[in-house]
N, C-alpha and C positions, 0 to 999 in steps of 0.2 A: 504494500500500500504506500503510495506516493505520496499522500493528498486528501485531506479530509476536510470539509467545514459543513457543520451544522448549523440550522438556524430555525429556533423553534417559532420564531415572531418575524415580525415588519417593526421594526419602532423607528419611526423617523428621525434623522441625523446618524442612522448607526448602517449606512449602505454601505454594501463591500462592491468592488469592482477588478475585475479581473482582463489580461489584455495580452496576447501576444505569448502565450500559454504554449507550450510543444512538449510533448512525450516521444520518445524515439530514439535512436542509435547517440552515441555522444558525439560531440564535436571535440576535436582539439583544443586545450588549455579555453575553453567556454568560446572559442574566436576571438580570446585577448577581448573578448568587448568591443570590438571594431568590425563585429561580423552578425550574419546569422546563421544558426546553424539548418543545414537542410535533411531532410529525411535520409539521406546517402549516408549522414553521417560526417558530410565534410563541411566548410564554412564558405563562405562566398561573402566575400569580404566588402566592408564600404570602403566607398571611393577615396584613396588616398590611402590606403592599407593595400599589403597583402603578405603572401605566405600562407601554408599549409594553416597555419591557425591566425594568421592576418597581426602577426605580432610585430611586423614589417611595416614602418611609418615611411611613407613616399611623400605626402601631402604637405604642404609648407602651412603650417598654421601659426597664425599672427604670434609676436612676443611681446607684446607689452600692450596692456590695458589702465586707464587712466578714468575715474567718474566722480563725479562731482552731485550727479544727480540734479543739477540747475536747468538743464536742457529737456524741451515735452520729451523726446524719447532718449531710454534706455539704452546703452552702451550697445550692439550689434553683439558683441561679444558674452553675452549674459545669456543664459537659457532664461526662462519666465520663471521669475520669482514665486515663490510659493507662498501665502497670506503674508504681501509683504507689497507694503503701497509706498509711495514717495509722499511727502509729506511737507507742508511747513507751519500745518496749525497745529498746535501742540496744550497740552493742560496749562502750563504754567513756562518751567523753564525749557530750553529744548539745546541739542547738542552743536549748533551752529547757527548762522544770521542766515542760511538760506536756504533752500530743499534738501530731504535726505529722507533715505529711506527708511520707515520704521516697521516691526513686526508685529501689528497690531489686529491683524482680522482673525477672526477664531478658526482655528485648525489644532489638530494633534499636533501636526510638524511643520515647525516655519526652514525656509530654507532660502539662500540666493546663493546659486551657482554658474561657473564659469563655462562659456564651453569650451573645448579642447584647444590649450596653448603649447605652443614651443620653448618652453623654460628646460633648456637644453646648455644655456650661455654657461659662461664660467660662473657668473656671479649671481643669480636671481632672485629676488625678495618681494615680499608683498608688504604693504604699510595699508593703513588704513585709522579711520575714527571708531570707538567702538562707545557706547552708550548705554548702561545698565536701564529700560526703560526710554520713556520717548516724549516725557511732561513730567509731573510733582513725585514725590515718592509715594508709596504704598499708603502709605498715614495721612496722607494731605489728600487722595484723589482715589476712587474705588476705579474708576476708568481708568487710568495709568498705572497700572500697580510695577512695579519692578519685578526680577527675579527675586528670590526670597530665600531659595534654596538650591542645592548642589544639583537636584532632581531635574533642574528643569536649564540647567546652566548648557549655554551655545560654545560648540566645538567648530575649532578650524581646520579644513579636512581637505586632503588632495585625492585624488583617484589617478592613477597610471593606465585604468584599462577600461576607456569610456563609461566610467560609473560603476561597474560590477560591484567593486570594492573599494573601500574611504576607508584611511588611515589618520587618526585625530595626533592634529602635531602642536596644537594649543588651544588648551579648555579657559574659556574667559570666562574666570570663577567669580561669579555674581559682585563677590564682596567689594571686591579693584576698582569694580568702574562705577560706581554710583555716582562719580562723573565725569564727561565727556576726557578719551583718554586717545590718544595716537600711541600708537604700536606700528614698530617694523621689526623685521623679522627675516631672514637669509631662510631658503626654502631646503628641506631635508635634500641630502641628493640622491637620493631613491624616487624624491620626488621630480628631479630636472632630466624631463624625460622630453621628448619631441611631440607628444600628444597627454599632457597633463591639465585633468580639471581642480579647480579651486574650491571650493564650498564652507559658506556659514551653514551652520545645521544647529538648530534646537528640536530635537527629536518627540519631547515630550513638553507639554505648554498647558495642561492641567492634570489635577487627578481627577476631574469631576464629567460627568458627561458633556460633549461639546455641544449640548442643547443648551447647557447654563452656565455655558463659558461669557464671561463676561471680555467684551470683544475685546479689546488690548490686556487682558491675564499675562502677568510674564513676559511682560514687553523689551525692546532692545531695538537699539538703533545702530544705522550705519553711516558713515560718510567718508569723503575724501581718498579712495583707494585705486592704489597704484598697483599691479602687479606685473612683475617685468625683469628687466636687466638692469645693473648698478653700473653699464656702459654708455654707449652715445646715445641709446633710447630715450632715456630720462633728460638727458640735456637737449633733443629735441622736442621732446615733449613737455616737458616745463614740469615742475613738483611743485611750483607755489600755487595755492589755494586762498584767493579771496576771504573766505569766510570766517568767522570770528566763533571763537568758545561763547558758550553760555554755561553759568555755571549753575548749580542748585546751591538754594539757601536751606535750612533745615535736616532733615533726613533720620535714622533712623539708627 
């Protein structure tokens, strides 16, 4: 037995969905993640890939992404963010003077991830703003509540094989950022690979059911993130950031 889900009821907000499902002979090393596996048993690789298991990066994908989140669309380079909207109205104080993404719609898992970059260079790092919550603290505002606990705390995660698998190479433990903090950071080098994704991931964002999740639970913000080379990238692309700190008064 592969595979089992029971479901005695219908309760609404508790849908499971299912997609892209296959039973059948295996494929090599899963197709690196860069493939699909076919009934033969062998992979047939996406474009820019190949080899017997498509572990073979041919594809030139971009090396350096730069967002500010000021601009109506989102960076090209971003899959679609997961309950996670741009923002600049906030409860009270907020992480910057100007747009920025916050984790505020109700879901199990909030997430903003990269698509596939070439962090291959000698040197590659990602910097960014990070934010415990997205307006007042937990005690000042029931709609903004901050993280609170380790349970619900967002990891920094790379994948080397189109998502299969994330490797958390920094948990930003709730306590640090209660307010607005910059982090940079030199990338694992298991992780500078020619086809590597990036990901914020808060996995779990209540204990209660998400019919009475109250919409920003365990909230978190994001702004000003670079990821790329510490080479001529950065100097043509610029690192300085307009935007101003905002700080919290109060807290907890």
């Amino acid at each position: 037995q592969l595979l089992q889900y029971n479901s005695d009821s219908i309760v609404t907000g508790r849908e499971v969905s299912i997609d892209n499902f296959f039973i059948g002979a295996s494929c090599p090393n899963q197709c690196s993640g860069f493939g699909s596996c076919q009934t033969t048993g062998t992979c047939k690789c996406d474009t820019g890939h190949s080899g017997t298991d498509c572990s073979t990066t041919t594809a030139s994908y971009p090396t350096f992404l730069k967002e500010t989140f000021d601009t109506t669309a989102l960076n090209s380079l971003w899959r679609a963010p997961v309950a996670m909207a741009v923002t600049q109205t906030t409860c009270g104080n907020f992480i910057s003077s100007g747009e920025y993404l916050a984790a505020t719609q109700k879901s199990y898992v909030r997430k903003l991830e990269t698509t596939d970059m070439d962090l291959s260079s000698v040197s590659p790092f990602i910097t960014y703003r990070f934010l415990n919550g997205y307006g007042a603290f937990s005690a000042q505002s029931a709609q903004c509540r901050q993280i609170t606990s380790t349970t619900y705390s967002v990891d920094v995660q790379y994948s080397t094989d189109g998502g299969l698998n994330w490797v958390t190479f920094s948990n930003l433990h709730y306590s640090i950022y209660r307010t607005a903090t910059d982090q940079t950071a030199a990338l694992p080098l298991v992780a500078r690979t020619k086809a590597t994704r990036i990901r914020w991931y808060q996995g779990v964002t209540t204990g209660t059911s998400v019919t009475t999740l109250s919409q920003s639970y365990n909230s978190w913000s994001l702004d000003n993130i670079i990821i790329g080379s510490q080479g001529s990238s950065i100097a043509n692309n610029g690192t300085t950031f307009s935007e101003t700190f905002q700080s919290f008064t109060g807290g907890q």
